[in-house]
C-alpha positions as CSV (number, residue, x, y, z in Angstrom):
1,X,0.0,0.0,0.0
2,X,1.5,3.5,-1.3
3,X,2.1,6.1,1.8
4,X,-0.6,8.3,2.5
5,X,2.1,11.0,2.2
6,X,4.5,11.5,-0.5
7,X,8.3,13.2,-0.2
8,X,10.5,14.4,-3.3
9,X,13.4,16.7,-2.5
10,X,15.3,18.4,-5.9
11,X,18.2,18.7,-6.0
12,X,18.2,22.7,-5.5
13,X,16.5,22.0,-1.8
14,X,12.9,22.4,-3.2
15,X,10.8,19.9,-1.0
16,X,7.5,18.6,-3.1
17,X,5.5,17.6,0.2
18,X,2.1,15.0,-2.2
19,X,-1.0,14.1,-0.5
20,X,-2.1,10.9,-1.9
21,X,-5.1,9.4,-1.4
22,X,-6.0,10.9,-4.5
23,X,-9.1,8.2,-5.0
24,X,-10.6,9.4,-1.8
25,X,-10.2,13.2,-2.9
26,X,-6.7,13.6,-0.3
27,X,-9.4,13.7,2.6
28,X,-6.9,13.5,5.8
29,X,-7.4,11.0,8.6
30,X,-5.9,10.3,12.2
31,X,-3.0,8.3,10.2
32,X,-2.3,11.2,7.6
33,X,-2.1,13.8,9.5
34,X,0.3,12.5,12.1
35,X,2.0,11.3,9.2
36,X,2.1,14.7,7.4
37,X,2.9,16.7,10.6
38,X,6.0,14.2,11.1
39,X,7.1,15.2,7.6
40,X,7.0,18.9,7.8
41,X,8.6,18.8,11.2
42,X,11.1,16.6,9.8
43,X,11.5,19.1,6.8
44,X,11.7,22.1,9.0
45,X,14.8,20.9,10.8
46,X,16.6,20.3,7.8
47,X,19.2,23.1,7.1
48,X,19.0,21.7,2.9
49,X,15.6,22.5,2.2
50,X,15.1,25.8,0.8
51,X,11.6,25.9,-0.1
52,X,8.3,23.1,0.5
53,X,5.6,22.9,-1.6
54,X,2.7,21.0,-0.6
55,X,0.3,19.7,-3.1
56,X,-2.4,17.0,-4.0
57,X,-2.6,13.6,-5.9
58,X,-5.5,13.7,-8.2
59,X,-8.3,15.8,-9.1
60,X,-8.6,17.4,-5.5
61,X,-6.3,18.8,-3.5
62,X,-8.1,17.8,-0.4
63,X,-11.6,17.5,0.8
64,X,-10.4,18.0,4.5
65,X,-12.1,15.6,7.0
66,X,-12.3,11.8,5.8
67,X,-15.9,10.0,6.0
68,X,-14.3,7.5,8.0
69,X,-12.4,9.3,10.1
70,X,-16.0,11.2,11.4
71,X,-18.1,8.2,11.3
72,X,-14.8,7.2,13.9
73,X,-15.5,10.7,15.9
74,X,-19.3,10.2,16.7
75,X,-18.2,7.4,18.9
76,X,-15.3,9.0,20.6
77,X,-16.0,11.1,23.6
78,X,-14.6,14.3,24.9
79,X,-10.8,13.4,25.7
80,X,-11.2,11.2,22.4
81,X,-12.1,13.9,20.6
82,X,-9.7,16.7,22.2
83,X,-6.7,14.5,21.7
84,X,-7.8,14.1,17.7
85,X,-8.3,18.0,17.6
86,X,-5.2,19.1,19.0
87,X,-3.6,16.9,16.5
88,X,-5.0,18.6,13.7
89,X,-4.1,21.8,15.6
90,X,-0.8,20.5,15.2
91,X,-0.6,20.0,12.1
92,X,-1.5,23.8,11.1
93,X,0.2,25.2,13.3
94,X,3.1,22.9,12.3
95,X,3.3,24.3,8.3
96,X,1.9,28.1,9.1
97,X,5.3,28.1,11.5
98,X,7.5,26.4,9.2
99,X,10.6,28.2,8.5
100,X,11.2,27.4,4.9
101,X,9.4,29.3,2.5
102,X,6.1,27.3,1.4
103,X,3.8,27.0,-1.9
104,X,0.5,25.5,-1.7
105,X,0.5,24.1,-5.6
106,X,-3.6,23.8,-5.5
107,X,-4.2,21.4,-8.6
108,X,-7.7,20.8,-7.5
109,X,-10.6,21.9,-5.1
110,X,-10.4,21.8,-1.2
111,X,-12.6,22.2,1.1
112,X,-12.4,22.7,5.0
113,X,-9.1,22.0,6.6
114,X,-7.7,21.5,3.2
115,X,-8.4,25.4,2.6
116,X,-6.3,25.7,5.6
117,X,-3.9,24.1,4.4
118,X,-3.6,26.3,1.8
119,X,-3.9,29.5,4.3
120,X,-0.9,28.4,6.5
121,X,1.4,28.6,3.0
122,X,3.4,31.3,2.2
123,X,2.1,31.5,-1.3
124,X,-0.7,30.0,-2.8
125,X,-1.2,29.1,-7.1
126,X,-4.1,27.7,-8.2
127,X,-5.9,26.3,-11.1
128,X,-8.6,28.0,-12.3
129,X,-11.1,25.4,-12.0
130,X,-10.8,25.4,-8.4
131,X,-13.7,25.0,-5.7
132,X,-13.4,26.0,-2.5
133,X,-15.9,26.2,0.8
134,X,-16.3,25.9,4.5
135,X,-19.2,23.4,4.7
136,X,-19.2,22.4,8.4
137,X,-22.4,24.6,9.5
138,X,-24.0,22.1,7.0
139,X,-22.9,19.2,9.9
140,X,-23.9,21.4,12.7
141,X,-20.3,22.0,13.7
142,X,-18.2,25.3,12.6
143,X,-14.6,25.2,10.9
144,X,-12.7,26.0,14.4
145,X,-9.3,24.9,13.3
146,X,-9.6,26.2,10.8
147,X,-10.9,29.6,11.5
148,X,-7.6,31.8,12.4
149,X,-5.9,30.8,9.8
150,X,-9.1,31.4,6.8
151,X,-9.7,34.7,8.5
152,X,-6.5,35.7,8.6
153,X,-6.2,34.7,5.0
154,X,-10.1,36.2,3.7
155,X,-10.6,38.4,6.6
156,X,-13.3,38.2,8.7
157,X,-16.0,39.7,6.7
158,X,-16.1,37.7,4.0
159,X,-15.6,34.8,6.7
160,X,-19.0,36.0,8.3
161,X,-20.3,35.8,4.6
162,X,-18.8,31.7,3.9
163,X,-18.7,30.1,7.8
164,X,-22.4,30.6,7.9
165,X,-23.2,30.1,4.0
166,X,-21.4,27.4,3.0
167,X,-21.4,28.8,0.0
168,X,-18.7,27.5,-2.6
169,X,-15.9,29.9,-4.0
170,X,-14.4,29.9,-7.2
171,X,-10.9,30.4,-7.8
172,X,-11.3,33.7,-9.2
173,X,-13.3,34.7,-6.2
174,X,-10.5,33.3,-3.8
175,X,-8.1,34.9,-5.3
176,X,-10.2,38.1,-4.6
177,X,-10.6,37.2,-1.0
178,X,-6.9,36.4,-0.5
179,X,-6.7,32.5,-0.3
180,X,-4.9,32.3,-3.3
181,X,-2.4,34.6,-5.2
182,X,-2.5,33.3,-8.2
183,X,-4.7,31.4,-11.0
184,X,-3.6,29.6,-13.8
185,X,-4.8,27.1,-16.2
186,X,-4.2,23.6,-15.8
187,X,-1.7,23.5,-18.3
188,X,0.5,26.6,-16.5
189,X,0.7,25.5,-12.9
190,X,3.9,23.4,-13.0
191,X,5.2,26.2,-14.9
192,X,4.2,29.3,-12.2
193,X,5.2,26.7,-9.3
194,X,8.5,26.2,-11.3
195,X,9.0,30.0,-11.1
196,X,8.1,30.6,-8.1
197,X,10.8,28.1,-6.9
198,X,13.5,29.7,-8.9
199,X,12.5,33.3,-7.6
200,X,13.0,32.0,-3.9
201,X,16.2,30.2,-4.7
202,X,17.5,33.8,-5.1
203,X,17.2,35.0,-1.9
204,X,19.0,34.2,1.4
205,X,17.8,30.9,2.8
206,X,18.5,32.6,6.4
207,X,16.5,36.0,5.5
208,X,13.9,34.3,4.1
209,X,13.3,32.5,7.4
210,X,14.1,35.8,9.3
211,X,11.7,37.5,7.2
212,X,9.0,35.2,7.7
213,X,9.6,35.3,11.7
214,X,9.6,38.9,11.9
215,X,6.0,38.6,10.3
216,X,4.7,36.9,12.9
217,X,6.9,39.2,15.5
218,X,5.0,42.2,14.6
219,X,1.6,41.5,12.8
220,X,-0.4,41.9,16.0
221,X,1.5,44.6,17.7
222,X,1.0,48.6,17.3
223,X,3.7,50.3,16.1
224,X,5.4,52.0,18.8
225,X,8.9,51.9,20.6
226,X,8.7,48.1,20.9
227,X,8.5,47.3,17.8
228,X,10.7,50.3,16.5
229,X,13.3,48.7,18.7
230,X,12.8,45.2,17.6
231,X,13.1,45.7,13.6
232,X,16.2,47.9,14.2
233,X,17.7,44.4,16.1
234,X,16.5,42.9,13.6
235,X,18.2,44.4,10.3
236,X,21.2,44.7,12.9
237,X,21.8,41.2,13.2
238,X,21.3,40.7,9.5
239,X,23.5,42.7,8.7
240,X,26.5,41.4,10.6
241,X,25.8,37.9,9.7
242,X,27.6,35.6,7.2
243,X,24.5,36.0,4.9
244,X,24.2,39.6,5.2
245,X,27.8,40.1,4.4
246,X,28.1,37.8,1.7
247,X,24.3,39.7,0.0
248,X,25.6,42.9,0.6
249,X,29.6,42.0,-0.9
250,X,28.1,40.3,-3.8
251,X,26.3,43.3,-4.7
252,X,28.8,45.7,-4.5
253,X,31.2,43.3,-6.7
254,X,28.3,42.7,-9.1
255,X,28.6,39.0,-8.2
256,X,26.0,36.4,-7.2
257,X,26.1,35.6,-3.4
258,X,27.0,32.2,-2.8
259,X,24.1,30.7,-2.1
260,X,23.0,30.7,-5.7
261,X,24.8,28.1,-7.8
């Protein structure tokens, strides 16, 4: 039996992180998802990987929960069903934290905590066929895990609009909202995922990550002294590391820094 979770590393550093259960639509259950946290995790440690991009096997690129899985849930009772939540918790958390730069390379619809999935990557390309919706008010439950990282993503307008609707989004319309950057045709997505790829390949692997954690550093805060005082230790520290030496020296010789081959 083929692993519910697929791993291909190039040989530039570029991670291609595959769901696939394609046949089932890439609907995740206990086993996937401790299985596709373990990978990311595994990924993020890894000082050779510049980049991840997650995608899907098939036609979908999930359809979040599996049947089985919540036919499993209706038996379990409250520490049964906490544990299994804070794994998927996990699992979020896990990729919208990862260091490395991350592509969500959307070759098909998703729905619930597949959308999230999409939300907790850096950048998100789509196909233009693409369908996606928050359809857990139609259970009598609400998309909680996957709430702060959709409204983050949409803001929470239109999530007052698609939490309570159900309502499925096109990719034009998502694109719109803010899930997804960009939509291609079917025929184009390897392509713009190439690119992508070779536009993050010339950057800094260790600014990239820095970048990414100031992000999250400041996102919340007002701007004010703390803050001020944080960014200025910040592009300090940068600056007098080996990265930031080598970016800035390579630029001033008209060279390419080392860390693009």
């Amino acid at each position: 039996m083929e692993e519910a979770v697929l791993l291909k590393v190039s040989p530039q550093g570029i991670a291609t992180v595959t769901l696939n259960r394609g046949e089932l639509h890439n609907a995740l259950d206990d086993k996937m998802v401790e299985l596709l946290t373990a990978t990311l995790q595994t990924l993020a440690e890894d000082d050779s990987i510049r980049a991840v991009i997650l995608t899907g096997e098939g036609i979908s690129f999930s359809a979040g929960h599996d049947s089985a899985w919540m036919r499993r849930l209706t038996d379990y009772d409250e520490a049964q069903l906490r544990r299994d939540a804070e794994r998927l918790s996990t699992l979020l958390e896990t990729l919208d934290h990862l260091p490395k730069p991350t592509i969500a390379r959307v070759q098909g619809s998703a729905f619930g905590i597949g959308a999230a999935l999409i939300a907790c990557c850096d950048v998100s390309i789509s196909v233009a066929e693409a369908l996606f919706c928050f359809s857990d008010v139609k259970l009598g439950i609400i998309p909680a895990l996957a709430a702060p990282y959709i409204v983050r993503a949409i803001g929470p307008r239109a999530a007052r609009r698609y939490f309570v609707t159900a309502e499925r989004i096109n990719a034009g319309k998502a694109r719109r909202l803010g899930l997804i950057h960009q939509t291609v045709e079917n025929d184009e997505l390897d392509d713009a995922v190439d690119h992508m790829c070779r536009q993050l390949l010339l950057n800094g692997p260790q600014a990239m990550i820095a970048a990414k954690q100031l992000i999250r550093d400041i996102e919340h805060r007002d701007i004010g002294p703390e803050v001020i005082a944080l960014t200025v230790d910040r592009i300090v520290a940068l600056r007098r590391s080996d990265e930031g030496q080598e970016g800035v020296k390579a630029f001033l010789e008209m060279r390419k820094p080392g860390w693009i081959d």
